[in-house]
N, C-alpha and C positions, 0 to 999 in steps of 0.2 A: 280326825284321822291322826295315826302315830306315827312320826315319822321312823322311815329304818336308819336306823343310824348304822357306822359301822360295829361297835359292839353289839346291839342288839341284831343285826344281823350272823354277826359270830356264833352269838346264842342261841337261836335256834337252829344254825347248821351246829353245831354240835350236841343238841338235843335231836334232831332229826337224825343226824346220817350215824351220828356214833351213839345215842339211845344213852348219852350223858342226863341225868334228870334231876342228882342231887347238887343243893348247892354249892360242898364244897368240892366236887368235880369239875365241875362249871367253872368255881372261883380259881382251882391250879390251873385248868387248861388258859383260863382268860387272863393270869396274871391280876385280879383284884380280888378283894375281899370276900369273905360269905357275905356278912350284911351289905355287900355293893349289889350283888349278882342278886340279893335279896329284892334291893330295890327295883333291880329292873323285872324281875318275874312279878311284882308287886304291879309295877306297872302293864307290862303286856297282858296280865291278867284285866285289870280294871278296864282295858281297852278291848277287852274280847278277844285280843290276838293269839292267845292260847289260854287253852284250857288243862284239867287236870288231866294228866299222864302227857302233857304237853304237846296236844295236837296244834296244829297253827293255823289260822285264819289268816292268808294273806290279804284277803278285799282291806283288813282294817289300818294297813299300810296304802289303799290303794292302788294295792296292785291287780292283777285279772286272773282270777282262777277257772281252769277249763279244762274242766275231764274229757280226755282224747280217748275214743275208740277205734281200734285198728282189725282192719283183717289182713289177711294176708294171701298170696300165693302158695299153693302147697307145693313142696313140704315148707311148714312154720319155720322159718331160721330165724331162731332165739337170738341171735349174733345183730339181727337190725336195731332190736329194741334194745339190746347194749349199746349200739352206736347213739342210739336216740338218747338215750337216759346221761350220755357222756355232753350233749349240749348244753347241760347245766336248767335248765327249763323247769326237765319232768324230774317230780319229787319220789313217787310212788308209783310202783308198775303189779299189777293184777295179771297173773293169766287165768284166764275164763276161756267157758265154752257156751258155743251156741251162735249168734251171728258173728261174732266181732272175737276175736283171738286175746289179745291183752285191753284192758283198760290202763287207763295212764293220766294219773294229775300232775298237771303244770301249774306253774305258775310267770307271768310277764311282766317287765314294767309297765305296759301300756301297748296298747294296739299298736304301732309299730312295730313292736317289737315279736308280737304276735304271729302279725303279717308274714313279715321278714322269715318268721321260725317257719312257716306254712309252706314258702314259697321255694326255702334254698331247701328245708329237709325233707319235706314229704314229698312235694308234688315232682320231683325226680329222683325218687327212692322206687328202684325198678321190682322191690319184694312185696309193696304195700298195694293191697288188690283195692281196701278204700279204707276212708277214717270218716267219723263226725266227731265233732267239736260242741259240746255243752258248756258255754261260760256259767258259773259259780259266782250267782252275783254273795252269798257269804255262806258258811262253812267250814269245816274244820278238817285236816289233813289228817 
């Protein structure tokens, strides 16, 4: 398992949220080198944590990935799943149609933490009509 360090966390929140993917993008925002920034995509590559166009596999940190399905009360207020997406959690938000309104990947440190998200955000969030929770044992974001 790879540990997340705090640069290599850095690195892929700035390949994820800001769609940074060369390496000397990478290398000004992080203050190091191309061949530094080299080595760590060298490595998270080798450990499966991402792949090309830099999708991220959080299981190979150990952490717990779980695509949340939501429905909702009508009318849909787009405004809950902003709130939701502001808990730092969920990485990516789908709207769909058919049973379930958005789909939504998270990711946790660990079942606690999980819990905890279950407990304060959803289950007294007065818009959300219901959710299921698919954990990801691996996968790529």
């Amino acid at each position: 398992m790879l540990k997340l360090t705090p640069t290599i966390a850095r690195i892929l929140e700035l390949m994820e949220k800001q769609n940074l993917s060369k390496t000397t993008e990478l290398a000004e925002k992080l203050s190091l080198t191309p061949a530094g920034v080299h080595r760590y995509i060298k490595k998270l590559k080798k450990a499966k944590a991402i792949r090309s166009g830099y999708a991220v596999n959080y299981a190979a940190f150990g952490q717990i990935q779980a695509l949340l399905m939501f429905e909702f009360f009508r009318p849909v207020d787009s405004r809950v799943m902003e709130a939701l997406k502001k808990s730092g959690f969920i990485k990516r938000v789908l709207k769909v149609e058919g049973d379930y309104d958005y789909l939504a990947f998270a990711v946790f440190r660990n079942e606690e933490e999980l819990r905890n998200f279950l407990m304060s955000t959803l289950a007294y969030n007065d818009r959300i009509r219901g959710y299921k929770i698919a954990i990801l044992e691996e996968g790529f974001v």
